[in-house]
C-alpha positions in Angstrom: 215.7 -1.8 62.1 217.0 -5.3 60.4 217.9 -5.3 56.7 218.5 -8.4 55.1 220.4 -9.3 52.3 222.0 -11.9 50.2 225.5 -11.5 47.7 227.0 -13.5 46.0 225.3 -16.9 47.8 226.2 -15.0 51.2 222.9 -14.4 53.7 223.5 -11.7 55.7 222.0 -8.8 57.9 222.3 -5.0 58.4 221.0 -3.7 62.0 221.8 0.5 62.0 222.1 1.7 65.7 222.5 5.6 65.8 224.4 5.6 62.5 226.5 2.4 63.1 225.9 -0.2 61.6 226.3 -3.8 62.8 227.0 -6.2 60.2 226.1 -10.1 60.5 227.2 -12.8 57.5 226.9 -16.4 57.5 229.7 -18.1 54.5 229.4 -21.2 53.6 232.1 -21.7 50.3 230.7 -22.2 47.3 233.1 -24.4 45.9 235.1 -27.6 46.5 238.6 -28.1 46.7 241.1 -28.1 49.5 240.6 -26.1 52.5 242.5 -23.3 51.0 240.3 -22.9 47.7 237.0 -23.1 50.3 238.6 -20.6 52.5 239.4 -18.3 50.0 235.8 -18.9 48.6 233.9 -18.1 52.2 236.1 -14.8 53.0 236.7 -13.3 49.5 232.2 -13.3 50.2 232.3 -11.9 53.4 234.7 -9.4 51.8 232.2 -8.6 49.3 229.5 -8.3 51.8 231.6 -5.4 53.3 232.4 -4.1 50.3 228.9 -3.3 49.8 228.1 -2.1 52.8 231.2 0.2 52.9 232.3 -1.6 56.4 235.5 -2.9 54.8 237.7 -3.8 58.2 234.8 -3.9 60.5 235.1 -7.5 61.3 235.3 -7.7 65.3 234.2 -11.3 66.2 234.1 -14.7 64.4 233.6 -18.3 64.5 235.3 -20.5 62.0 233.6 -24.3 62.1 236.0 -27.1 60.7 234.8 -30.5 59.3 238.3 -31.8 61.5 240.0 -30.6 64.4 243.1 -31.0 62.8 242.6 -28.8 60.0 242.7 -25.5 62.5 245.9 -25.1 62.6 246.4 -24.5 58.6 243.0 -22.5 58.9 244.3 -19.9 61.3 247.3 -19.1 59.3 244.9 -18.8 56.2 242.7 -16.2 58.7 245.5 -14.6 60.1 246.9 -13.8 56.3 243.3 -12.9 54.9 242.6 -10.4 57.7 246.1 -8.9 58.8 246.0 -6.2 60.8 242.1 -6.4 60.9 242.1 -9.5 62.9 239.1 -10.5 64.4 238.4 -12.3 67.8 238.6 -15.8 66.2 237.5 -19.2 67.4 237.6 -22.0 65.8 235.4 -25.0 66.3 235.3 -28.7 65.2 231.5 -28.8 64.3 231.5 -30.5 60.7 229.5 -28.0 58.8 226.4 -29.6 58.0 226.7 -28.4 53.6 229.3 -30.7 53.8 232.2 -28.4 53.0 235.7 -27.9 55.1 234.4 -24.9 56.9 231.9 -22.3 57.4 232.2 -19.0 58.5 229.9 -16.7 61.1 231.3 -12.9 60.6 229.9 -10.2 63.1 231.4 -6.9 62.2 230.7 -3.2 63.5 230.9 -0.7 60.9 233.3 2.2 60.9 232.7 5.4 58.9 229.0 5.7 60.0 229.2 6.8 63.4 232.1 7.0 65.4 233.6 3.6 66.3 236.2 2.6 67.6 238.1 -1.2 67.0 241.2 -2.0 69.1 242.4 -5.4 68.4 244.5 -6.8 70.6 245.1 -10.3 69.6 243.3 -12.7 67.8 241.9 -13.8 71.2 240.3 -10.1 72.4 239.6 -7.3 70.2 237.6 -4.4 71.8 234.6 -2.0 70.1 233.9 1.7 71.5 230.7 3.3 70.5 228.0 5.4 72.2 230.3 5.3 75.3 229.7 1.7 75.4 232.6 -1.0 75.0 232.2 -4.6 73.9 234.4 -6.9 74.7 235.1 -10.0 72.4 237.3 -12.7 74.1 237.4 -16.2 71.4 239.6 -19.4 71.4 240.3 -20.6 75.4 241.3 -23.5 76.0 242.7 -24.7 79.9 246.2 -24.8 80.4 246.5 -27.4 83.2 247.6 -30.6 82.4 244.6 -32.3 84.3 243.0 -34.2 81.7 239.5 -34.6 83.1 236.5 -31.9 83.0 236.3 -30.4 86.3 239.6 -28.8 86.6 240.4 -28.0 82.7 237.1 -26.1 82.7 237.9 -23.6 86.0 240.9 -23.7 84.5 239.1 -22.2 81.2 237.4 -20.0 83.1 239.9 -18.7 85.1 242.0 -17.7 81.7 238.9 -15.9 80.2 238.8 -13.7 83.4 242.8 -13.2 82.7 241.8 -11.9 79.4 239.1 -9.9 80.1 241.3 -8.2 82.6 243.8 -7.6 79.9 240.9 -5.1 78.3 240.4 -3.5 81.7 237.5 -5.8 82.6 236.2 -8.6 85.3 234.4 -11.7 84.9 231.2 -10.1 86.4 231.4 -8.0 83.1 230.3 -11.1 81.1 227.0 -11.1 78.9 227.0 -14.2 76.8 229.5 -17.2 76.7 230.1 -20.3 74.6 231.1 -23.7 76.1 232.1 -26.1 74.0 232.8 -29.4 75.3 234.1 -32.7 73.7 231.9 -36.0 74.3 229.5 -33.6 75.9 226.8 -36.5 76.8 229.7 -38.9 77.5 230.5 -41.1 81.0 233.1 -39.0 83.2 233.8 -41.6 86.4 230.4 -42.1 87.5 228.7 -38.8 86.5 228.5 -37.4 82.8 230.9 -34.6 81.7 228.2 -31.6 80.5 227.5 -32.4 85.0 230.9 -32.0 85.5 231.2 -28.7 83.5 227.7 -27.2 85.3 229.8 -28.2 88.6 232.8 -26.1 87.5 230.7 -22.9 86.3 228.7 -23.5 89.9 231.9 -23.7 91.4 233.5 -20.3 89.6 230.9 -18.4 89.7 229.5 -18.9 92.9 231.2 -15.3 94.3 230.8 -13.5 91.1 227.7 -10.8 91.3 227.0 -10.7 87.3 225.5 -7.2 85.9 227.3 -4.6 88.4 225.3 -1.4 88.6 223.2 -2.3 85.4 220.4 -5.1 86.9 217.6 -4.2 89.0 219.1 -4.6 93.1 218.9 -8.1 94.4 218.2 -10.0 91.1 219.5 -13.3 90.4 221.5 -12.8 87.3 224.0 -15.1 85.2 225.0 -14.5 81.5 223.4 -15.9 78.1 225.3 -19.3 77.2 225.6 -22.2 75.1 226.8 -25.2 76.1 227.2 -27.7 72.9 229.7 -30.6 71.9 232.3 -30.2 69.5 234.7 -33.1 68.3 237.6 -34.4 70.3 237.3 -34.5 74.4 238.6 -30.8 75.6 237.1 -27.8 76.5 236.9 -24.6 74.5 235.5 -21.2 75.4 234.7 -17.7 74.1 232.5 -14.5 75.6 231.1 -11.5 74.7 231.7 -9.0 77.8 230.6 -5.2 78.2 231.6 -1.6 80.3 230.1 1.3 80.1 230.0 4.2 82.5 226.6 5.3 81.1 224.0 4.9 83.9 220.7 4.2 81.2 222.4 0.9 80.2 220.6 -2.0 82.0 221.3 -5.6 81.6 217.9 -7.7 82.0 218.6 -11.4 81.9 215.4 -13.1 80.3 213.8 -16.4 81.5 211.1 -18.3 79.3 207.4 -18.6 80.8 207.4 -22.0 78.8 210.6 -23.6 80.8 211.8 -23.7 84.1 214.8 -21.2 84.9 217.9 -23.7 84.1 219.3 -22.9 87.3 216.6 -24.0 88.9 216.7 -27.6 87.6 216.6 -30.2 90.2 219.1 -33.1 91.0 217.7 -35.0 88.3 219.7 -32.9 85.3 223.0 -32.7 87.9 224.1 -31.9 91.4 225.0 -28.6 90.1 222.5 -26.6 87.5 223.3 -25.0 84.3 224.3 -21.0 85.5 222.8 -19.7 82.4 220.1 -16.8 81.6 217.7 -18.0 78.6 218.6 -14.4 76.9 220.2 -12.0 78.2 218.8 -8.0 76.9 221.1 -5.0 76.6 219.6 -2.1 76.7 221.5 0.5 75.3 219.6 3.8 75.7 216.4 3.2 73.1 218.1 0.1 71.5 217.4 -3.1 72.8 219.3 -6.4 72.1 218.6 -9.9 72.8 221.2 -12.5 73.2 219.2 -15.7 72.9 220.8 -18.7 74.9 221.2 -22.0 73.0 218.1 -22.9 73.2 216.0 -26.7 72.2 213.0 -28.6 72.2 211.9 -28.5 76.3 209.1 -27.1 78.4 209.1 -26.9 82.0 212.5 -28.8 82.4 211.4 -32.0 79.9 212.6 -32.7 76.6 210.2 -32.9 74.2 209.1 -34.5 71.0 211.8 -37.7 71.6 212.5 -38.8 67.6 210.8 -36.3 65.7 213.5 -33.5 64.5 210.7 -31.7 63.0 208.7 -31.3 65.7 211.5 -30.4 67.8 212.6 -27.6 65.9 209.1 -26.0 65.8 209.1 -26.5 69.4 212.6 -25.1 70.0 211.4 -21.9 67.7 207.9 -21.2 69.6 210.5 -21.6 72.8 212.7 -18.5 71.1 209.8 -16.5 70.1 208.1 -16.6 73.7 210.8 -15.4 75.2 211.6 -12.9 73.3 208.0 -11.9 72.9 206.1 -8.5 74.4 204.2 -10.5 77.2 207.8 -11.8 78.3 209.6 -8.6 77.9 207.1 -6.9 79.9 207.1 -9.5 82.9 210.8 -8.5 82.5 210.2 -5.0 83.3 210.8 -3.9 79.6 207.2 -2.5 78.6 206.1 -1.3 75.2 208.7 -3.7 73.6 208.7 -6.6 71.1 210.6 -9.2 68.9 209.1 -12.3 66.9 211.4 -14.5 64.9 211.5 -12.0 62.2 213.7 -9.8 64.5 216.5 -12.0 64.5 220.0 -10.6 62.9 221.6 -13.8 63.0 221.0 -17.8 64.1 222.6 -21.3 64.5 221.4 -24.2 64.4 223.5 -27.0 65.9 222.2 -30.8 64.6 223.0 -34.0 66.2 222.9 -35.9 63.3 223.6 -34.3 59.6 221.1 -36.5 58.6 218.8 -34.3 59.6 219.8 -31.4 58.0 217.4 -31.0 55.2 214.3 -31.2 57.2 215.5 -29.1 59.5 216.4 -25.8 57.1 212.9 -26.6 55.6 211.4 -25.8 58.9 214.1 -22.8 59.4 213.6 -21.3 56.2 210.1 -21.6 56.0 210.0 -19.8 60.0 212.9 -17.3 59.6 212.8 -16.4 56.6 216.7 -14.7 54.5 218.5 -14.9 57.5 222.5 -15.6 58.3 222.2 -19.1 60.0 225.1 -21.3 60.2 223.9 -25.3 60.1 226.8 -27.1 62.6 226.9 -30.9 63.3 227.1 -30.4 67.3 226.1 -32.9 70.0 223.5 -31.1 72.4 223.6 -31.1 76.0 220.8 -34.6 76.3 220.9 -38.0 74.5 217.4 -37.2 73.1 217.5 -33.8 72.0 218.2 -33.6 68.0 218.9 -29.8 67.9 219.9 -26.6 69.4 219.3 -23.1 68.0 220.6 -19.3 69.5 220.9 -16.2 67.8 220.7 -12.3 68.3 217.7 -10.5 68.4 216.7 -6.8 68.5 213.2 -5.7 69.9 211.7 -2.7 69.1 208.8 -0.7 70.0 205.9 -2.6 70.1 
Protein backbone atom coordinates (compact mmCIF):
# COMPACT_ATOMS: atom_id res chain seq x y z
CA UNK A 1 0.00 0.00 0.00
CA UNK A 2 3.17 2.44 0.93
CA UNK A 3 5.54 3.49 -1.90
CA UNK A 4 8.54 5.15 -1.11
CA UNK A 5 10.58 7.34 -2.85
CA UNK A 6 13.32 9.87 -3.02
CA UNK A 7 13.87 13.15 -5.79
CA UNK A 8 15.93 15.26 -5.99
CA UNK A 9 17.41 14.74 -2.05
CA UNK A 10 13.48 14.87 -1.13
CA UNK A 11 12.30 11.47 0.96
CA UNK A 12 8.88 10.97 0.47
CA UNK A 13 5.92 8.46 0.40
CA UNK A 14 2.94 7.39 -1.83
CA UNK A 15 -0.07 5.63 0.10
CA UNK A 16 -3.08 4.94 -2.93
CA UNK A 17 -6.50 4.61 -1.12
CA UNK A 18 -9.30 3.68 -3.73
CA UNK A 19 -7.48 5.52 -6.54
CA UNK A 20 -6.39 8.63 -4.40
CA UNK A 21 -3.41 9.04 -3.58
CA UNK A 22 -1.97 10.61 -0.42
CA UNK A 23 1.16 12.18 -0.85
CA UNK A 24 3.75 12.67 2.24
CA UNK A 25 7.36 14.71 1.72
CA UNK A 26 9.75 15.74 4.12
CA UNK A 27 12.28 19.04 2.59
CA UNK A 28 14.96 19.86 4.05
CA UNK A 29 16.91 22.73 1.46
CA UNK A 30 19.74 21.71 -0.07
CA UNK A 31 21.53 24.78 -0.05
CA UNK A 32 22.67 27.74 2.13
CA UNK A 33 21.90 31.22 1.80
CA UNK A 34 19.17 33.43 3.26
CA UNK A 35 15.92 32.09 4.12
CA UNK A 36 14.60 33.02 0.74
CA UNK A 37 17.29 30.94 -1.41
CA UNK A 38 16.48 27.77 1.33
CA UNK A 39 12.90 28.33 0.92
CA UNK A 40 12.89 28.37 -2.58
CA UNK A 41 15.29 25.30 -2.44
CA UNK A 42 12.74 23.13 0.03
CA UNK A 43 9.38 23.99 -2.16
CA UNK A 44 10.75 24.13 -5.71
CA UNK A 45 11.48 19.92 -4.23
CA UNK A 46 8.29 19.42 -2.93
CA UNK A 47 7.13 20.83 -6.27
CA UNK A 48 9.00 18.29 -8.04
CA UNK A 49 7.75 15.58 -5.92
CA UNK A 50 4.21 16.52 -7.25
CA UNK A 51 5.30 16.91 -10.41
CA UNK A 52 6.12 13.37 -10.56
CA UNK A 53 3.37 12.10 -9.03
CA UNK A 54 0.94 14.16 -11.20
CA UNK A 55 -0.58 15.75 -7.72
CA UNK A 56 0.44 19.21 -8.66
CA UNK A 57 -1.93 21.41 -6.13
CA UNK A 58 -2.68 18.71 -3.83
CA UNK A 59 -0.99 20.18 -0.88
CA UNK A 60 -3.66 20.26 2.00
CA UNK A 61 -1.60 20.40 5.31
CA UNK A 62 1.87 21.60 6.31
CA UNK A 63 4.28 22.37 9.00
CA UNK A 64 7.04 24.78 8.27
CA UNK A 65 9.95 24.54 11.26
CA UNK A 66 12.09 27.85 11.62
CA UNK A 67 15.60 27.94 13.12
CA UNK A 68 14.01 31.60 14.85
CA UNK A 69 10.72 32.58 15.75
CA UNK A 70 11.24 35.66 14.15
CA UNK A 71 11.86 34.64 10.81
CA UNK A 72 7.98 33.44 10.42
CA UNK A 73 6.71 36.30 9.48
CA UNK A 74 9.03 36.77 6.09
CA UNK A 75 8.48 32.84 5.76
CA UNK A 76 4.67 33.11 5.49
CA UNK A 77 4.75 35.73 2.83
CA UNK A 78 7.37 33.45 0.93
CA UNK A 79 4.53 30.39 1.48
CA UNK A 80 1.72 32.46 0.77
CA UNK A 81 3.46 33.64 -2.81
CA UNK A 82 4.85 30.02 -3.65
CA UNK A 83 1.48 28.31 -3.14
CA UNK A 84 -1.26 31.03 -4.08
CA UNK A 85 -4.43 29.99 -4.45
CA UNK A 86 -3.26 26.34 -3.41
CA UNK A 87 -2.67 27.38 0.08
CA UNK A 88 -2.29 24.81 2.46
CA UNK A 89 -3.29 24.66 6.16
CA UNK A 90 0.13 26.12 7.36
CA UNK A 91 1.82 26.19 10.76
CA UNK A 92 4.75 27.39 11.49
CA UNK A 93 6.96 26.32 14.33
CA UNK A 94 10.10 27.52 16.04
CA UNK A 95 11.87 24.03 16.30
CA UNK A 96 15.51 24.73 14.88
CA UNK A 97 15.78 22.11 12.27
CA UNK A 98 18.27 19.77 13.45
CA UNK A 99 20.47 19.79 9.45
CA UNK A 100 21.16 23.05 10.57
CA UNK A 101 19.39 24.99 7.83
CA UNK A 102 16.58 28.05 8.25
CA UNK A 103 13.78 25.68 7.84
CA UNK A 104 12.33 22.44 6.95
CA UNK A 105 9.38 21.53 5.50
CA UNK A 106 6.72 18.47 6.26
CA UNK A 107 4.13 18.53 3.06
CA UNK A 108 0.98 16.20 3.31
CA UNK A 109 -0.98 16.41 0.10
CA UNK A 110 -4.08 14.44 -1.23
CA UNK A 111 -4.00 13.86 -4.85
CA UNK A 112 -6.57 15.12 -7.32
CA UNK A 113 -7.08 13.60 -10.76
CA UNK A 114 -7.02 9.92 -9.35
CA UNK A 115 -10.22 9.62 -7.72
CA UNK A 116 -12.49 12.16 -7.04
CA UNK A 117 -11.30 14.73 -4.46
CA UNK A 118 -12.35 17.48 -3.43
CA UNK A 119 -9.89 20.56 -1.68
CA UNK A 120 -11.69 23.65 -0.38
CA UNK A 121 -9.29 25.98 1.16
CA UNK A 122 -10.53 28.34 3.26
CA UNK A 123 -7.67 30.21 4.69
CA UNK A 124 -4.35 29.36 5.42
CA UNK A 125 -5.60 28.31 8.89
CA UNK A 126 -8.46 25.44 7.56
CA UNK A 127 -8.59 23.90 4.32
CA UNK A 128 -11.03 20.97 3.97
CA UNK A 129 -10.59 17.43 1.77
CA UNK A 130 -13.87 15.42 0.45
CA UNK A 131 -13.34 11.89 -0.65
CA UNK A 132 -15.14 8.63 -0.31
CA UNK A 133 -17.93 10.67 1.45
CA UNK A 134 -15.37 11.32 4.10
CA UNK A 135 -14.19 15.03 5.00
CA UNK A 136 -10.91 15.92 6.68
CA UNK A 137 -10.59 18.73 8.34
CA UNK A 138 -7.09 20.53 8.61
CA UNK A 139 -7.14 23.47 11.24
CA UNK A 140 -2.95 24.88 11.63
CA UNK A 141 -1.50 28.13 13.31
CA UNK A 142 -3.69 28.94 16.81
CA UNK A 143 -2.53 30.90 18.94
CA UNK A 144 -4.81 32.48 22.23
CA UNK A 145 -6.04 35.76 21.84
CA UNK A 146 -6.35 36.83 25.52
CA UNK A 147 -4.03 38.97 26.92
CA UNK A 148 -3.49 36.66 30.03
CA UNK A 149 0.05 35.96 29.80
CA UNK A 150 0.25 32.75 31.78
CA UNK A 151 -0.60 29.01 30.57
CA UNK A 152 -3.83 28.16 31.94
CA UNK A 153 -5.98 30.71 30.41
CA UNK A 154 -3.97 31.28 26.86
CA UNK A 155 -4.39 27.59 26.31
CA UNK A 156 -8.51 27.36 26.78
CA UNK A 157 -8.24 30.27 25.13
CA UNK A 158 -6.38 28.20 22.17
CA UNK A 159 -8.72 25.78 22.45
CA UNK A 160 -11.65 27.58 22.48
CA UNK A 161 -10.50 29.27 18.97
CA UNK A 162 -9.80 25.90 17.35
CA UNK A 163 -13.46 24.90 18.09
CA UNK A 164 -14.33 28.43 16.42
CA UNK A 165 -12.63 27.21 13.45
CA UNK A 166 -13.66 23.93 13.20
CA UNK A 167 -17.15 25.31 13.38
CA UNK A 168 -16.37 27.57 10.48
CA UNK A 169 -16.00 24.08 8.30
CA UNK A 170 -19.32 22.88 9.74
CA UNK A 171 -17.70 20.89 12.51
CA UNK A 172 -17.38 20.56 16.65
CA UNK A 173 -14.59 19.94 18.78
CA UNK A 174 -15.90 16.38 19.49
CA UNK A 175 -14.92 16.02 15.68
CA UNK A 176 -11.25 16.11 16.56
CA UNK A 177 -8.78 13.04 15.77
CA UNK A 178 -5.19 14.25 16.34
CA UNK A 179 -3.88 17.64 17.75
CA UNK A 180 -0.51 19.35 18.21
CA UNK A 181 0.38 21.41 21.31
CA UNK A 182 3.16 23.28 21.24
CA UNK A 183 4.17 25.03 24.25
CA UNK A 184 7.10 27.46 25.05
CA UNK A 185 9.48 26.53 28.15
CA UNK A 186 7.43 23.31 28.18
CA UNK A 187 9.39 21.75 31.34
CA UNK A 188 9.74 25.28 32.89
CA UNK A 189 8.54 26.66 36.60
CA UNK A 190 4.86 28.31 36.20
CA UNK A 191 4.12 29.69 40.06
CA UNK A 192 4.60 26.67 41.95
CA UNK A 193 3.61 23.96 39.32
CA UNK A 194 5.34 23.42 35.82
CA UNK A 195 3.58 24.71 32.66
CA UNK A 196 3.26 21.27 30.38
CA UNK A 197 0.79 20.63 34.27
CA UNK A 198 -0.80 23.64 33.62
CA UNK A 199 -1.55 22.92 29.89
CA UNK A 200 -2.85 19.03 30.97
CA UNK A 201 -5.13 21.21 33.56
CA UNK A 202 -6.53 23.37 30.67
CA UNK A 203 -7.21 20.29 28.10
CA UNK A 204 -8.83 18.47 31.55
CA UNK A 205 -10.60 21.54 32.03
CA UNK A 206 -12.03 21.96 28.13
CA UNK A 207 -12.63 18.81 27.45
CA UNK A 208 -14.17 17.57 30.40
CA UNK A 209 -17.98 17.87 28.61
CA UNK A 210 -16.85 16.95 25.21
CA UNK A 211 -17.87 13.11 24.25
CA UNK A 212 -14.90 12.62 21.43
CA UNK A 213 -15.84 10.02 18.42
CA UNK A 214 -19.84 10.76 18.09
CA UNK A 215 -21.46 7.69 16.46
CA UNK A 216 -18.11 6.21 15.26
CA UNK A 217 -16.50 4.49 18.82
CA UNK A 218 -17.85 1.50 20.31
CA UNK A 219 -20.92 2.85 23.17
CA UNK A 220 -19.47 3.79 26.50
CA UNK A 221 -15.67 3.91 25.59
CA UNK A 222 -13.31 6.38 27.02
CA UNK A 223 -12.02 8.15 24.07
CA UNK A 224 -9.77 11.37 23.55
CA UNK A 225 -7.85 12.32 20.33
CA UNK A 226 -4.02 11.44 19.17
CA UNK A 227 -1.68 14.37 20.44
CA UNK A 228 1.52 15.76 20.80
CA UNK A 229 2.52 17.88 23.32
CA UNK A 230 6.29 19.29 22.61
CA UNK A 231 8.17 22.67 23.28
CA UNK A 232 8.91 25.07 20.76
CA UNK A 233 11.03 28.32 21.27
CA UNK A 234 9.64 31.43 23.00
CA UNK A 235 6.94 31.01 26.05
CA UNK A 236 3.36 30.89 24.14
CA UNK A 237 1.10 28.43 23.04
CA UNK A 238 0.46 27.22 19.54
CA UNK A 239 -2.00 24.67 18.17
CA UNK A 240 -3.20 22.82 15.13
CA UNK A 241 -5.74 19.60 14.52
CA UNK A 242 -6.70 17.26 12.12
CA UNK A 243 -10.63 16.86 12.58
CA UNK A 244 -13.11 14.48 10.52
CA UNK A 245 -17.22 14.07 9.39
CA UNK A 246 -18.59 11.69 7.62
CA UNK A 247 -22.14 10.49 7.41
CA UNK A 248 -20.93 6.91 6.39
CA UNK A 249 -21.92 4.51 9.20
CA UNK A 250 -18.76 1.82 8.49
CA UNK A 251 -16.27 4.55 9.63
CA UNK A 252 -15.19 3.82 13.19
CA UNK A 253 -12.71 5.75 15.26
CA UNK A 254 -10.68 3.29 17.66
CA UNK A 255 -8.34 5.20 19.93
CA UNK A 256 -5.21 2.83 20.60
CA UNK A 257 -3.51 2.40 24.02
CA UNK A 258 -0.05 0.66 24.30
CA UNK A 259 0.15 -2.73 26.39
CA UNK A 260 3.76 -1.55 27.24
CA UNK A 261 2.58 1.94 29.08
CA UNK A 262 0.02 2.98 31.14
CA UNK A 263 -3.03 4.88 29.38
CA UNK A 264 -1.64 8.72 29.82
CA UNK A 265 -4.79 9.56 31.26
CA UNK A 266 -4.47 7.33 33.69
CA UNK A 267 -1.28 8.72 35.23
CA UNK A 268 -1.32 9.45 38.80
CA UNK A 269 -0.72 12.79 40.78
CA UNK A 270 2.80 12.18 40.47
CA UNK A 271 3.05 13.54 36.54
CA UNK A 272 0.22 16.44 37.50
CA UNK A 273 -3.12 17.06 39.14
CA UNK A 274 -4.57 16.85 35.88
CA UNK A 275 -3.39 13.92 33.21
CA UNK A 276 -2.43 14.23 29.69
CA UNK A 277 -6.18 13.71 27.66
CA UNK A 278 -4.42 12.02 24.92
CA UNK A 279 -5.03 8.49 23.03
CA UNK A 280 -1.45 6.78 22.19
CA UNK A 281 -2.91 6.48 18.41
CA UNK A 282 -5.84 7.08 17.31
CA UNK A 283 -7.12 4.44 14.01
CA UNK A 284 -9.51 5.50 11.27
CA UNK A 285 -11.09 3.11 9.77
CA UNK A 286 -12.35 4.06 6.67
CA UNK A 287 -14.26 1.18 5.09
CA UNK A 288 -11.19 -1.50 4.37
CA UNK A 289 -8.51 1.20 4.92
CA UNK A 290 -7.09 1.62 8.12
CA UNK A 291 -4.97 4.56 9.48
CA UNK A 292 -2.90 5.05 12.44
CA UNK A 293 -2.23 8.37 13.92
CA UNK A 294 0.60 7.59 16.31
CA UNK A 295 0.76 10.12 19.32
CA UNK A 296 4.19 11.66 20.13
CA UNK A 297 5.43 9.02 21.48
CA UNK A 298 9.20 8.42 23.91
CA UNK A 299 11.31 6.32 25.74
CA UNK A 300 8.60 5.03 28.80
CA UNK A 301 7.02 1.83 30.00
CA UNK A 302 4.34 1.61 32.41
CA UNK A 303 4.34 5.51 33.23
CA UNK A 304 8.51 5.69 33.86
CA UNK A 305 10.92 7.16 31.73
CA UNK A 306 13.47 5.08 30.68
CA UNK A 307 17.08 4.74 29.70
CA UNK A 308 17.97 8.37 31.73
CA UNK A 309 21.34 9.55 29.49
CA UNK A 310 21.43 7.16 26.78
CA UNK A 311 19.76 8.75 23.52
CA UNK A 312 20.44 5.57 21.81
CA UNK A 313 18.77 3.47 23.83
CA UNK A 314 15.94 5.69 24.12
CA UNK A 315 15.13 5.83 20.65
CA UNK A 316 15.12 1.99 20.28
CA UNK A 317 12.93 2.01 23.22
CA UNK A 318 10.61 4.82 21.99
CA UNK A 319 10.45 2.70 18.40
CA UNK A 320 9.66 -0.96 20.09
CA UNK A 321 6.93 1.52 22.04
CA UNK A 322 5.50 2.51 18.23
CA UNK A 323 5.67 -0.79 16.90
CA UNK A 324 3.69 -2.56 19.79
CA UNK A 325 1.04 -0.45 19.51
CA UNK A 326 0.56 -0.49 16.27
CA UNK A 327 1.18 -4.20 16.10
CA UNK A 328 -1.59 -7.22 15.28
CA UNK A 329 -1.71 -8.40 19.07
CA UNK A 330 -2.63 -4.68 19.97
CA UNK A 331 -4.95 -4.09 17.11
CA UNK A 332 -6.79 -7.08 17.95
CA UNK A 333 -7.19 -6.24 21.82
CA UNK A 334 -8.54 -3.09 20.07
CA UNK A 335 -11.30 -4.91 18.41
CA UNK A 336 -9.51 -4.66 14.90
CA UNK A 337 -8.76 -8.39 14.07
CA UNK A 338 -6.92 -9.75 11.09
CA UNK A 339 -4.84 -6.44 11.00
CA UNK A 340 -1.21 -5.30 11.18
CA UNK A 341 1.51 -2.53 10.86
CA UNK A 342 5.39 -2.81 11.91
CA UNK A 343 7.58 0.27 11.47
CA UNK A 344 7.81 -0.46 7.90
CA UNK A 345 4.18 0.82 7.55
CA UNK A 346 4.86 4.16 8.44
CA UNK A 347 4.10 7.02 5.56
CA UNK A 348 5.67 9.61 7.51
CA UNK A 349 7.72 10.40 11.05
CA UNK A 350 9.29 13.07 13.30
CA UNK A 351 11.52 12.98 15.46
CA UNK A 352 11.76 15.82 17.96
CA UNK A 353 15.49 16.00 19.85
CA UNK A 354 16.25 17.73 22.99
CA UNK A 355 19.64 18.44 22.20
CA UNK A 356 21.01 18.68 18.34
CA UNK A 357 23.79 17.19 19.61
CA UNK A 358 22.28 14.24 19.40
CA UNK A 359 21.24 14.23 16.15
CA UNK A 360 23.61 11.94 14.39
CA UNK A 361 23.19 8.99 16.60
CA UNK A 362 19.81 9.33 16.57
CA UNK A 363 19.14 9.18 12.45
CA UNK A 364 21.63 6.21 12.68
CA UNK A 365 19.18 4.39 14.76
CA UNK A 366 16.14 5.83 12.51
CA UNK A 367 17.60 4.99 9.37
CA UNK A 368 18.86 1.80 10.25
CA UNK A 369 14.86 0.94 11.81
CA UNK A 370 12.72 2.86 9.29
CA UNK A 371 14.28 2.49 6.55
CA UNK A 372 13.59 5.64 3.05
CA UNK A 373 11.09 7.35 4.97
CA UNK A 374 9.93 11.27 5.15
CA UNK A 375 11.09 12.10 8.70
CA UNK A 376 11.62 15.57 9.76
CA UNK A 377 14.59 15.91 12.61
CA UNK A 378 13.25 19.09 14.96
CA UNK A 379 15.25 20.46 17.94
CA UNK A 380 12.07 20.36 20.45
CA UNK A 381 12.08 20.15 24.30
CA UNK A 382 9.94 16.99 25.34
CA UNK A 383 7.35 16.95 27.82
CA UNK A 384 10.16 15.49 31.03
CA UNK A 385 13.64 16.83 32.01
CA UNK A 386 15.03 13.36 31.25
CA UNK A 387 13.59 12.30 28.21
CA UNK A 388 16.13 13.09 25.01
CA UNK A 389 13.46 12.38 22.23
CA UNK A 390 9.99 12.17 20.96
CA UNK A 391 8.81 10.48 17.73
CA UNK A 392 4.98 10.32 15.96
CA UNK A 393 4.06 9.61 12.65
CA UNK A 394 1.24 8.03 10.42
CA UNK A 395 0.77 4.63 9.91
CA UNK A 396 -1.42 2.33 7.67
CA UNK A 397 -2.23 -1.33 8.74
CA UNK A 398 -3.19 -3.76 6.42
CA UNK A 399 -4.38 -7.20 6.38
CA UNK A 400 -2.41 -9.31 8.36
Amino acid sequence: MIRKESSQGVGYSVVDINDVAHVYAAAVPRCDGDLADQAADALETIRDVLDEEGTRGSIVNQAVFVRHADQIGQCRRIIKAFYGPDLPATTYIAQPPCEGKLLAIEACGVGRGRGEVQIERRSERLVITRHDDVAWIHCGQVFPETLADSVYPRSIDAFGRVGRLLADAGARFDHVIRTWLYLGDIVGPEGDTQRYKELNRARTDYYRDIHFGNNHVAAGQEIYPASTGIGTDGTDVLMSCIALTTTRDDVRLVPLENPCQKSAFAYSARYGSDSPKFARAMAVAVGDVITLFVSGTASITDSESRHPGDVEAQTHQTLDNIAALISSENLARHGLPDRTATLSDLAQARVYLKRRADYAPVRSVCRARLGELPIIYAEADVCRPELLVEIEGVAYAHRS
